[in-house]
Structure formats: C-alpha cells, structure tokens
Residue, then its C-alpha position, 0 to 999 in steps of 0.5 A: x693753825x695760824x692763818x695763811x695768805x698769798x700776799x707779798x711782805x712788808x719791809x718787816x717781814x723781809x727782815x725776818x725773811x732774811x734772817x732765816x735765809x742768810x742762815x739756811x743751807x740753800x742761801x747761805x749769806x744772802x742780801x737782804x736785798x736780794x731777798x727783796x727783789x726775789x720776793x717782789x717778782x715772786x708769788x708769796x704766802x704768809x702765815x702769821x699768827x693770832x697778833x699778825x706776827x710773820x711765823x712761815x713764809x713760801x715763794x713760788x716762781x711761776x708764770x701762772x700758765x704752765x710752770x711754778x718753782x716752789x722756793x724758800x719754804x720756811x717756818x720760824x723756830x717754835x713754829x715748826x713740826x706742826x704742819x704749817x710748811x704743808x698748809x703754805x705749800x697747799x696754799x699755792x696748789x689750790x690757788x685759782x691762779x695755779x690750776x693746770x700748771x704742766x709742772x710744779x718743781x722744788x729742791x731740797x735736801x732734807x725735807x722730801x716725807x713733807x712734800x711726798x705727802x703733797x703729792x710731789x715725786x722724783x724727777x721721771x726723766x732727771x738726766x732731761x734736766x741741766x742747769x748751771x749752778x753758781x756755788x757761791x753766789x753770796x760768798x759762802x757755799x751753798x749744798 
C-alpha cells in the first residue's frame, strides 16, 4: 500500500491533480489555478508510492470543529480498485484534528459501496439541505 500523509502538494503534484480533475464529472475544465487555491485553503492527503511519485489525492473542507466537506477523492489510473481511495479517506477520519466533528459530508455519483463502507449514509433529513448550484462554472457541464 503506497504511503499516505496530510500534507499539502507541491506545483508537481497540482499538475497531476489538475490533469484528473479537469477530466472528471464533477469538475470538468477546471484551472489549474483554481485547483491550486482550493488545495491551499483545504486540509490535503497524499498517497505516493515506493519513489514518492503522487498516485491518490483527497481534500477536505473543514474548519476542524464541527464540519468537513470530503472532496476530490481521486486515485491515479493503474492505482485504482485497491483500496487506496478508502485508506485517504480513513486518513482524515482518524485524524487527531478531526475528532467530534458534528458532520462530515460528501457528493458523489458513482462511488456510494467505497464510502458506505466508512460509515457514511444518506442524508436523514435531505429536504433540510438547499444550495445554489452553478452548472457550468469552468465553461463545460457539470452532473
């Protein structure tokens, strides 16, 4: 299992970190800039492997008292199905800085089994939650 950290990347990593997400579903187009930004204002996990090369990357929005927003969860292409997107999440959630939060909360569209099995559910009460959405933030859709 390639070793994972909280650490925040390097301009090396943001490439590849960008690469990904300009290319997923939920960020489609993204700037490498505003990859950038969202990464140095966010709490960051790496994993890398046995050279230190970046091969899985999360984010979390947090204020590290009640609340964390789990975020571009992503595992690099030959790296995947191997449970290094869980042991990122994990990462965060046995965090020291992490403990008691009120609510942890995350979106996605594909991947519900990976993180029902660390211990998230569906929303109780989803009619309580609003937001405003912008559909295409980066010039292109997202779903």
């Amino acid at each position: 299992m390639p070793a994972i950290a909280i650490e925040q990347p390097s301009d090396a990593d943001i490439d590849v970190i960008h690469a990904v997400l300009r290319e997923s579903y939920w960020s489609p187009g993204i700037p490498r800039e505003r990859v950038a930004c969202a990464c140095a204002n966010s709490m960051c996990a790496s994993a890398r492997d046995e050279s230190g090369k970046l091969v899985g990357f999360a984010r979390l929005v947090t204020d590290r008292a009640t609340f964390a927003w789990l975020c571009d969860v992503i595992v690099l292409p030959g790296k995947q199905g191997r449970g290094l997107g869980r042991e990122l999440v994990k990462t965060f959630q046995q965090h020291q800085e992490l403990q008691g939060l009120r609510r942890w909360l995350l979106a996605t569209k594909d991947a519900h089994g990976v993180y029902a099995a660390l211990g998230f559910t569906p929303l109780d009460a989803p009619e309580r939650f609003m937001h405003i959405r912008n559909p295409t933030p980066y010039g292109q859709a997202t779903s």
